[in-house]
N, C-alpha and C positions, 0 to 999 in steps of 0.2 A: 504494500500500500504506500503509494506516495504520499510526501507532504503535503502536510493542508495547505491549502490556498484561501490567503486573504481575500476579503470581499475588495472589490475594486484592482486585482491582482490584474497588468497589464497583458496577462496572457490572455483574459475572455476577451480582448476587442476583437472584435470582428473582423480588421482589416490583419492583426498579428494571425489571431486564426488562418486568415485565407493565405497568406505567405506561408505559414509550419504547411497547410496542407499541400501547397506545390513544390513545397520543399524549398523553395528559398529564403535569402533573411535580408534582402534588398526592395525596393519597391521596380514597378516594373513600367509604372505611368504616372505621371505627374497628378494626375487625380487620384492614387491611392497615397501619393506624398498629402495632398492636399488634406484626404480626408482625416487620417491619421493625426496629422499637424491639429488639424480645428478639435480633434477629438479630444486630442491629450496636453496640449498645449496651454499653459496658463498664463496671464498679465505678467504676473510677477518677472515673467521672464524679461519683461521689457518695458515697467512699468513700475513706481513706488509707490503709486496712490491705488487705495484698497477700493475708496470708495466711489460711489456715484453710480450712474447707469452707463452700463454700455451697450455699445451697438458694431455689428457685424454685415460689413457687405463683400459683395465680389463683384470681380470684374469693373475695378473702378472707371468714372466716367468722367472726372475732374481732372483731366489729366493727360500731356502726349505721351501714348503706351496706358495698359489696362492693368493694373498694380493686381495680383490674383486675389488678394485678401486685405480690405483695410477695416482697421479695428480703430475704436473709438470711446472715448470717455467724456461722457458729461458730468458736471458737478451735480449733489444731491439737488433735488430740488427743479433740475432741469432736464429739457428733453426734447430732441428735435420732434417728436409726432406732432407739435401744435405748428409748425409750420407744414405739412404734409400735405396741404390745398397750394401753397404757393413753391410748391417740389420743382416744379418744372420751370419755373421764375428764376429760384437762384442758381439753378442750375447753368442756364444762358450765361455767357461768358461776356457779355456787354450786360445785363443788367447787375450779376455779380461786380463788375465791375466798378458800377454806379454806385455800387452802395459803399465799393471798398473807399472808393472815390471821397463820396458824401460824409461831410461832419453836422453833429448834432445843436452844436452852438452857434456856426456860422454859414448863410446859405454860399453856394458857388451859382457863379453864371453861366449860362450855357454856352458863351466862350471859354470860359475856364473849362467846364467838361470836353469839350469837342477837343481843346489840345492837348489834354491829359489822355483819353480815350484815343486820339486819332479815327473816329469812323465818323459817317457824314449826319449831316441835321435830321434828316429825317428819321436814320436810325435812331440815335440820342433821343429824339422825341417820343419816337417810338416804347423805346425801353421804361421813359422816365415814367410815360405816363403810366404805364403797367406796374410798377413801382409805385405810383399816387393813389392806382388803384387801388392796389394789394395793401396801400396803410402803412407800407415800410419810408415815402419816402413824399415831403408836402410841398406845396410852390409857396414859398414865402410872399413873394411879390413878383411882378411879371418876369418871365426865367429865368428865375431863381429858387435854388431847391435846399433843403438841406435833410437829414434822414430824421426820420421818426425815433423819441427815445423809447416810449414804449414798446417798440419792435426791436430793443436794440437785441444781436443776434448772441446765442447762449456759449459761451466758452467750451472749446471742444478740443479735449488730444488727441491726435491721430498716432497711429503707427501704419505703415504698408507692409506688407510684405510679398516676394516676388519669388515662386517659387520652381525651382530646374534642378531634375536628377543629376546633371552633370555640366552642361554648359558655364561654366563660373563667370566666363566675362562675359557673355550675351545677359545674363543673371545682373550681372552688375552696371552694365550699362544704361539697360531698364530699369534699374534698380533708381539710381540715378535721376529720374525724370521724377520720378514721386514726390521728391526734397521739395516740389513747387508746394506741395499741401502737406505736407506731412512731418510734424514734428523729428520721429525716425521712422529709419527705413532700414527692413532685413532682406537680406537674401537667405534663405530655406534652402539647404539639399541634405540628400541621405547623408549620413555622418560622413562614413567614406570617401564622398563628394568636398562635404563639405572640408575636411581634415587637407584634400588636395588643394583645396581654394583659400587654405590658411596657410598654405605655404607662399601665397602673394597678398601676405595680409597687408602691406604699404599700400596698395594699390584700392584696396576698401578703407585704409584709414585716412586715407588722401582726400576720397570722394564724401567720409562720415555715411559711412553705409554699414553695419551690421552685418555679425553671420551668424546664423545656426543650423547645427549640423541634429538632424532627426532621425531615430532607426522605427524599426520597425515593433520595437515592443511600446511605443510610446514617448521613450524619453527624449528629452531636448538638453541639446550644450550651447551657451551660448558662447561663440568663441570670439567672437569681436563684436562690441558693445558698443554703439555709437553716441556719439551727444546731443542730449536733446536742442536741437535748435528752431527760429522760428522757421516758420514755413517762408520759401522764396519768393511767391506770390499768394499774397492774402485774398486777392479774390478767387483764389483755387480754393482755399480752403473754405469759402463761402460755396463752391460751387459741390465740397465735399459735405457740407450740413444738406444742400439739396438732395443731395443721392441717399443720405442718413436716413432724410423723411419721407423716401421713397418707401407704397407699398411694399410689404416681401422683405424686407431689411428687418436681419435677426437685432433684436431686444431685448436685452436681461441684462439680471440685476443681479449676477450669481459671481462663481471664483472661477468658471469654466469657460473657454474662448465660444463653445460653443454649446453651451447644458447647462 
């Protein structure tokens, strides 16, 4: 008789199961890296703060290149679902942009936006007014705007992560583009993978990009630890609350990436 096994013992996941049963101990598709990862993978790995709500999407859309997983922390108290009618507003990369634009004390003129922005009168119009609609943003006096306080938009950490069985620098170059929204950014591969992609760890500490090497019973190494910094462009990461308050965007309040 074998030894007991604890309850939550990495051997029942499902995705370890199905590797013992083909007999190997590597993953074989990027989607069994993925699933595994969101299974067993916790904040802490890449995160100090315990609390608040978070929120889980894929295939981000904030973004040049599709980050495979970005995770997200709002403070107690707060939560992208009350913006979730005006989803597809902050989403747009010209109204995002208006708001990054927009202060709440003082309005700007619609020449100041058009040379901040660079797109034409019409569009700028276009955007603001949808913005005046939507309550985030008021015309002071003839075109002149400044942003609503009451709408002011909820503090959010991000992390990406970009995830390749083997490729390390296609991994990290993509990796790279996320910095626009995203506090930090990982590159994910099987340990194995990822143990050969630490041997050019200069080359991820250069870019501030993270690694973590993942096997297949669950566990994660974080081998390069990035620093938290702001995001490159603040209306990405407004364009990253949009996708947050998208239907189908995982929500919880737990210690688990994704349970």
């Amino acid at each position: 008789m074998g030894p007991a096994r604890r309850k939550g013992d990495l051997v029942h996941s499902p995705i370890r199961f199905i590797m013992m049963s083909m007999g190997t101990t590597s993953f074989r598709w990027e989607s069994e890296l993925s699933r595994s990862f969101q299974e067993h993978a916790r904040p802490s790995l890449w995160t100090r703060r315990s609390t608040g709500k978070w929120v889980l999407a894929h295939e981000s859309t904030c973004s040049e290149g599709r980050a495979d997983i970005v995770w997200g922390r709002f403070e107690p108290g707060q939560s992208p679902a009350r913006f979730r009618e005006h989803s597809a507003l902050l989403r747009n990369p010209t109204a995002s942009r208006l708001l990054a634009a927009l202060r709440q004390r003082s309005a700007q003129s619609e020449g100041d936006l058009l040379q901040r922005l660079g797109v034409t009168p019409p569009v700028l119009r276009k955007w603001l007014r949808a913005l005046v609609e939507a309550g985030f943003v008021v015309e002071t006096s003839a075109h002149r705007y400044r942003a609503i306080s009451s709408h002011v938009l909820p503090v959010v950490e991000i992390c990406a992560f970009e995830l390749k069985l083997k490729d390390w620098r296609r991994a990290l170059y993509q990796a790279t583009r996320y910095r626009s929204f995203s506090h930090r950014v990982f590159v994910v591969m099987p340990s194995e993978s990822a143990d050969t992609a630490f041997r050019y760890q200069d080359s991820f500490r250069k870019a501030n990009i993270g690694l973590v090497g993942h096997d297949t019973t669950g566990n994660s190494r974080v081998l390069i630890r990035p620093l938290k910094r702001q995001p490159n462009a603040g209306y990405r990461t407004i364009m990253a609350l949009g996708m947050f308050s998208e239907p189908g965007v995982i929500v919880k309040q737990s210690r688990g990436m994704s349970q």
